[in-house]
N, C-alpha and C positions, 0 to 999 in steps of 0.2 A: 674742765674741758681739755682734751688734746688742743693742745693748739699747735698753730704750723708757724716755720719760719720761712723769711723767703730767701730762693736764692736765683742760679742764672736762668732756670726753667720760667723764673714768675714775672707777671705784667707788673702794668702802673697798681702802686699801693700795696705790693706784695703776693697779689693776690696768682695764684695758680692761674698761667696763662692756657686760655680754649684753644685746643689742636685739630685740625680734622680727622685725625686717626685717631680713636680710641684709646687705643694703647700708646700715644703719645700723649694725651691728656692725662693717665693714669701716669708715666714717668715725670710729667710736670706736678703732676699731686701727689707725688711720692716725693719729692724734692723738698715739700711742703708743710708736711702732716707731722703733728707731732699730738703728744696726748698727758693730761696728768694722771695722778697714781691715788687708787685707793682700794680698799679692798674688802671681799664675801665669799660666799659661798657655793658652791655647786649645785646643778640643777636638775642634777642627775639624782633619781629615787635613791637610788642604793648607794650615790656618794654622800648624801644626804643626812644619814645618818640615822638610827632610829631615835625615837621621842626620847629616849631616855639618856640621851649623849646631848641633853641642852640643862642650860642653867635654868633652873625654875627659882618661882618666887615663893617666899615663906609668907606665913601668916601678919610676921612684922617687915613684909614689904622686900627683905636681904633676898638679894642672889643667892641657892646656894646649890654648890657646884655638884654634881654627881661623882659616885665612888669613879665612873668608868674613866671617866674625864681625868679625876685626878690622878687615875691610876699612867692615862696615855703622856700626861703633861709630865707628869715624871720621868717619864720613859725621855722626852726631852730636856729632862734637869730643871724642871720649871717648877718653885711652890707658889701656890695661889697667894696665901701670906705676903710671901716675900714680894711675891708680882704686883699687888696692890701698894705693897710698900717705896715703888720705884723699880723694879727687876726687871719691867715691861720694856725700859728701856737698853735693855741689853738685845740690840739682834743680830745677834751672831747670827751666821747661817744655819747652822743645825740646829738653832732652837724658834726660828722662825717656823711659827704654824703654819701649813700651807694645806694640806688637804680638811673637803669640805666637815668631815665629822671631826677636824681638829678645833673648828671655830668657836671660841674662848671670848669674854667680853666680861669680868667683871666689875661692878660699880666702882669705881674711886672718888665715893662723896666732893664734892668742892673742888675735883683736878680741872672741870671749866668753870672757869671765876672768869669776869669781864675780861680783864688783859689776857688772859691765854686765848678766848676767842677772837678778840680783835686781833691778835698778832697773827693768828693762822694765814699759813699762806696757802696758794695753790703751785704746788712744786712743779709747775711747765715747764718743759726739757724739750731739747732742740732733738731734728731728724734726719738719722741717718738718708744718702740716698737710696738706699736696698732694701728699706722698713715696709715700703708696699708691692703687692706682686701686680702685674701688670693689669690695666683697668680694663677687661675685655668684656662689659657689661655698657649696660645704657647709663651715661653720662650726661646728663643736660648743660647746658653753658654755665659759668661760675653766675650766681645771682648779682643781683649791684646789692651793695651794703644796705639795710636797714637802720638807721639810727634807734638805737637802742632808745625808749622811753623811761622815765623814771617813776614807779609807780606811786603815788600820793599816799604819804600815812593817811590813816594808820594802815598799816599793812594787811593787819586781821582784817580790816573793814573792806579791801579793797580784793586780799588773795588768801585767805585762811588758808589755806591748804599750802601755802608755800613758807617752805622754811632753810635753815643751812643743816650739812653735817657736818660735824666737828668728827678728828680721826688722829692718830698717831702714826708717823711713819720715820723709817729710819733717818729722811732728811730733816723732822720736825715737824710741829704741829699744823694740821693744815685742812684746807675747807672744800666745800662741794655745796649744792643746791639740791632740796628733795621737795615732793611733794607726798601730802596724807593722802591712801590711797583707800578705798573699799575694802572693806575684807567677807566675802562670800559666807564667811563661818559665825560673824558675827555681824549681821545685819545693825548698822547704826552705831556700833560699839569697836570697831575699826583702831587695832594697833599696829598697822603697818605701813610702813614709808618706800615711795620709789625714790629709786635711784640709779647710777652710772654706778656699771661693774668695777668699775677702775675706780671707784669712791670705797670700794671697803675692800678690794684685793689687787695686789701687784699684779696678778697675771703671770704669763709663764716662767720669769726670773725673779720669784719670791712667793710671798703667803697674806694671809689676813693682815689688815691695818688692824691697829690696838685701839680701845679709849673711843671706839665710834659711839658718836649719841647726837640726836634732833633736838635744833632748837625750833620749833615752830613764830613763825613770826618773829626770826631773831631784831632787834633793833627795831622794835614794832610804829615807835615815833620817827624814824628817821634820822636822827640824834649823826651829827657833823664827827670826824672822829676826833677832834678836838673836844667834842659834850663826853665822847665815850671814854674820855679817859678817866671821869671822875663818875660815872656809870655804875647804879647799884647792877646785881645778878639779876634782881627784878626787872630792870630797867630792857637788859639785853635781851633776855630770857620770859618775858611774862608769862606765857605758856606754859613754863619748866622747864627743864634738861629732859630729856629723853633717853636711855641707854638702848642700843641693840643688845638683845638678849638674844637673838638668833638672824642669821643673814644669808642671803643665797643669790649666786649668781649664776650664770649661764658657765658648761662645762666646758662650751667654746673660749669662753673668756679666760680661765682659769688654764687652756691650753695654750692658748694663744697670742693674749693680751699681753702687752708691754706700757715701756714708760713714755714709748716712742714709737709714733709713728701710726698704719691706722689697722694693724693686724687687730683681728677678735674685734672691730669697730661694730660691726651688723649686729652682735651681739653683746653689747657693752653695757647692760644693764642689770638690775639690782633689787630686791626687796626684803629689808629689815623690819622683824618686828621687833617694839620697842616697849620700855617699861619706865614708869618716872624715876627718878633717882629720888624724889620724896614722895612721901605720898598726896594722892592725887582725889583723895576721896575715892577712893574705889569709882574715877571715872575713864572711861578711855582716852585712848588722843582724839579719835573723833569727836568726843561727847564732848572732851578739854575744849577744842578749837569750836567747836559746832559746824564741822563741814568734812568731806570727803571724798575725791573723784572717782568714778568707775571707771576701770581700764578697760580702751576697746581694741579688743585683740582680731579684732576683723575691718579695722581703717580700710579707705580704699587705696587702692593703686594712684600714684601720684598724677596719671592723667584726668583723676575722678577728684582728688581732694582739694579742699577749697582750705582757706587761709588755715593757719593753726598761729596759736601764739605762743613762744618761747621766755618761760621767766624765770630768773634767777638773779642774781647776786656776784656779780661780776666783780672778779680783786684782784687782776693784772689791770698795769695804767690804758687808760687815764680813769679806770677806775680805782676804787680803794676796800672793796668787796664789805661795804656797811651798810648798802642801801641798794634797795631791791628795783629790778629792772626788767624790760618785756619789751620783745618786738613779736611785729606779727607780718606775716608775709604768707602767699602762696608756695607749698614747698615744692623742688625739682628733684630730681632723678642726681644720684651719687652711687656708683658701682666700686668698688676696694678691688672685689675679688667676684670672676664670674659665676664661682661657686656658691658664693653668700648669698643675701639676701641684700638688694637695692636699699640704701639709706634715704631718706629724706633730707633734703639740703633747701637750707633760706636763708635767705640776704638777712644779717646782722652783724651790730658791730659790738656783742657783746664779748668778753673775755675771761681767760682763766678764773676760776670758783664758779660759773654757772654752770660746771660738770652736774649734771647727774638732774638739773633740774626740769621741770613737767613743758612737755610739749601740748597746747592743750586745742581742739579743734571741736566744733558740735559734731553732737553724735548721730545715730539713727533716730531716735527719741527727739532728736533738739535740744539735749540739754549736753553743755560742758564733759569731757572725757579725755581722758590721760592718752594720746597717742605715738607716745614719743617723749626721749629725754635728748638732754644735749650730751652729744659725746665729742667730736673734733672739733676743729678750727681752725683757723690760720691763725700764727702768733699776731701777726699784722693784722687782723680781726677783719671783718666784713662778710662772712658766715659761718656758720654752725650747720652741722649736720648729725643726725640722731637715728637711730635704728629702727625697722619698722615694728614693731611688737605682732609676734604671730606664736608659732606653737613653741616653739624654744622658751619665750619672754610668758606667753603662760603654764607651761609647766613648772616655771619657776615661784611664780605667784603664787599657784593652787598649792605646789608643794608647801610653799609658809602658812597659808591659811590651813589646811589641813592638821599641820603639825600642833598646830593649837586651836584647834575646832573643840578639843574638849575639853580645854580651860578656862 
């Protein structure tokens, strides 16, 4: 999650104090807003890349990378080799991938083993006051906090569908919250994950995060971080490791998005599909977990929608991001930019690592639907606010389902 710090613009508890001018509401929330980093892919057709500029899977399960690919990685000094052998960690400027058909992800068998996932952080960074442009949209009053609830293992039994993503970034290893989502191309058979833009790409001053991959139901017992330090991979991981094999994110994001603050916010979302780092019986992640959300990219207007609930895995204090969490609350109205599109904003006191994770509300149908992920906060926690998913957030989706409709 972005999260915010506070400073002379904010009330009691940190929180971005209510103005009656708009535009001073937005200078108090610009004062405020900060965000973490992670990173994907563009959501643009033609940035996109064609089918054959992704890593496919062989017959014994290996990535293996296309001539074009290796031809382009070269061109930034990059062997795939040498990159699995540790090289990944070189990112110099000029060899950081950053455009959508650079997007590169091969396996590094055992690089998540328990203590590297439990050590990931979530790299929240403080905000500039010039990070937001003025808020000259509808803005509802800040919410009152939700206290975040803890959700009872086992986790599978309670939210299959929610899991963490593990990612490499130049400050170190670090986390975010996903949810398995539907995939239109393969009815029941669903390999793809939501997520926060800023979870697989820096945004406008940088490229692709490395080493992205899902753990489904990480920490499935609940397991104290004290239990997790002697924690088999099974124990973490029951479902598997998951690798993105291909990731894409909104083209606003990629223009826009930073480490700070809440530019490219409206559109700060995300969808990888993923592949087991072992094999999985030739089954999907849906069919692994047995669950999967449809995304509804026609939610109403926040005067129409009724509660939604916000889950993830929260790892700035007073949490320790090993154990899964959910508020739920009525959302209100958040404008960044009156050009964007209005965020969804609800009282909670969840924090940093529940980036990226499922906003979920009933649907038209009545049953369960992905309407939203977490993307800002206040560092001082007491809400979260998430993008509304409309045509941007599915052409992004369609675009990954498509790309592998025929495998």
């Amino acid at each position: 999650m972005r999260s915010t710090r506070p400073s002379s613009t904010t009330g009691p508890g940190g929180r971005p104090r209510r103005r009656n001018s708009p535009v001073l509401a937005a200078m108090a929330l610009a004062s405020a807003l900060a965000l973490t980093a992670t990173a994907c892919e563009s959501g643009d057709a033609a940035a996109g890349g064609e089918a054959s500029a992704s890593a496919t899977a062989s017959d014994d399960g290996k990535l293996r990378i296309p001539d074009d690919i290796r031809d382009r990685l070269r061109e930034h000094g990059i062997d795939i080799d040498k990159w699995k052998n540790g090289a990944w960690k070189n990112w110099d400027r000029d060899d950081w991938l950053r455009e959508a058909h650079e997007y590169i992800n091969p396996i590094i068998e055992g690089l998540w083993d328990p203590d590297r996932m439990r050590e990931a952080e979530e790299p929240d960074q403080g905000v500039d006051d010039g990070d937001l442009s003025g808020d000259q949209g509808v803005t509802d009053p800040t919410p009152a906090p939700v206290e975040a609830q803890a959700v009872p293992p086992s986790y599978h039994a309670a939210v299959p569908t929610a899991g963490k993503v593990f990612f490499d970034s130049p400050k170190g290893s670090a986390v975010c919250s996903a949810t398995v989502v539907q995939d239109p191309a393969h009815p029941g058979k669903s390999n793809l994950v939501w997520t926060a833009g800023h979870c697989v790409h820096a945004g406008k001053k940088g490229g692709w995060y490395r080493n992205i991959a899902f753990v489904p139901s990480y920490n499935d017992d609940g397991k104290s971080v004290a239990e997790l330090e002697n924690a088999t991979r099974e124990d973490v991981a029951p479902y598997g490791v998951w690798w993105g094999d291909w990731a894409q994110t909104s083209d606003q994001w990629i223009e826009q998005g930073g480490s700070t603050g809440g530019d490219g916010a409206p559109y700060d979302f995300a969808v990888i599909h993923v592949t087991p780092e072992k094999g999985s019986g030739g089954k999907s992640l849906e069919e692994t977990v047995g669950s999967a959300l449809p995304v509804d990219f026609e939610a109403p207007a926040v005067p129409k929608a009724d509660r939604v609930t916000a889950i993830g895995y929260p790892a700035a204090p007073p949490y320790d991001g090993q154990k899964l969490y959910r508020c739920q609350d009525r959302p209100g109205r958040l404008s960044v930019t009156a050009s964007d599109p209005t965020m969804y904003r609800i009282g909670c006191t969840m924090t940093g690592g529940s980036s990226g994770g499922g906003w979920v509300a009933e649907g038209a149908d009545g049953k369960p639907a992905l309407v939203s992920n977490t993307s800002i906060g206040p560092v001082t926690s007491g809400w979260l606010a998430g993008p509304r998913l409309g045509e941007a957030a599915k052409g992004v989706y369609d675009s990954v389902s498509e790309k592998f409709a025929g495998r």
